[in-house]
C-alpha positions, 0 to 999 in steps of 0.5 A: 500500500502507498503511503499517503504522502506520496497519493497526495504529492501524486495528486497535487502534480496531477492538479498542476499538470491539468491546470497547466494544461488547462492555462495553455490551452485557454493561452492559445485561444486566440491565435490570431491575436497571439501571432501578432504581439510585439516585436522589438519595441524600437519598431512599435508605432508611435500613438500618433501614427495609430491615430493616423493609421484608424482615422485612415480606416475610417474612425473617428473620436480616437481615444483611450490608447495604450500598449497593452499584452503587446498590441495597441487597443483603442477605443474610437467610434465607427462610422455607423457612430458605434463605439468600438473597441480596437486591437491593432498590431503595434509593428504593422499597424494591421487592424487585428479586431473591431469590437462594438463596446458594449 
């Protein structure tokens, strides 16, 4: 028969194994997201050049800007006049998602 210290040390890695699995894989959700994340930050775009690049796009009311896990979120408003929340990668400035907030 096991002692019990070794069923509860074999029981807590268990626990550790599934939580790490269960982290990765909520990790890797989003690949789409998580392929665009920063590169060096000496080729990260400036605000301003957001700005630029959204009102390009069509957006107006640019505001709440901010680095964030690696890519820029904005909030701005559409041209429906929705506002929308807005992920963009910080290197190419490619517009990675649009979400109308709720």
């Amino acid at each position: 028969m096991k002692s019990l210290a070794y069923t509860t040390s074999r029981l807590m890695l268990s626990a550790a194994l599934i939580g790490a699995g269960t982290f990765s894989t909520l990790a890797l959700a989003d690949d789409d997201l998580r392929k665009y994340h920063a590169s060096p930050a000496k080729n990260i775009l400036s605000t301003k050049q957001v700005v630029n690049i959204l009102e390009k796009n069509g957006y107006k009311r640019i505001h709440d800007i901010e680095l964030d896990d690696g890519l820029y979120e904005a909030e701005a408003y559409n041209r429906k006049g929705q506002e929308v929340d807005i992920k963009l990668h910080p290197v190419s400035g490619k517009i990675l998602r649009v979400k109308i907030d709720d």
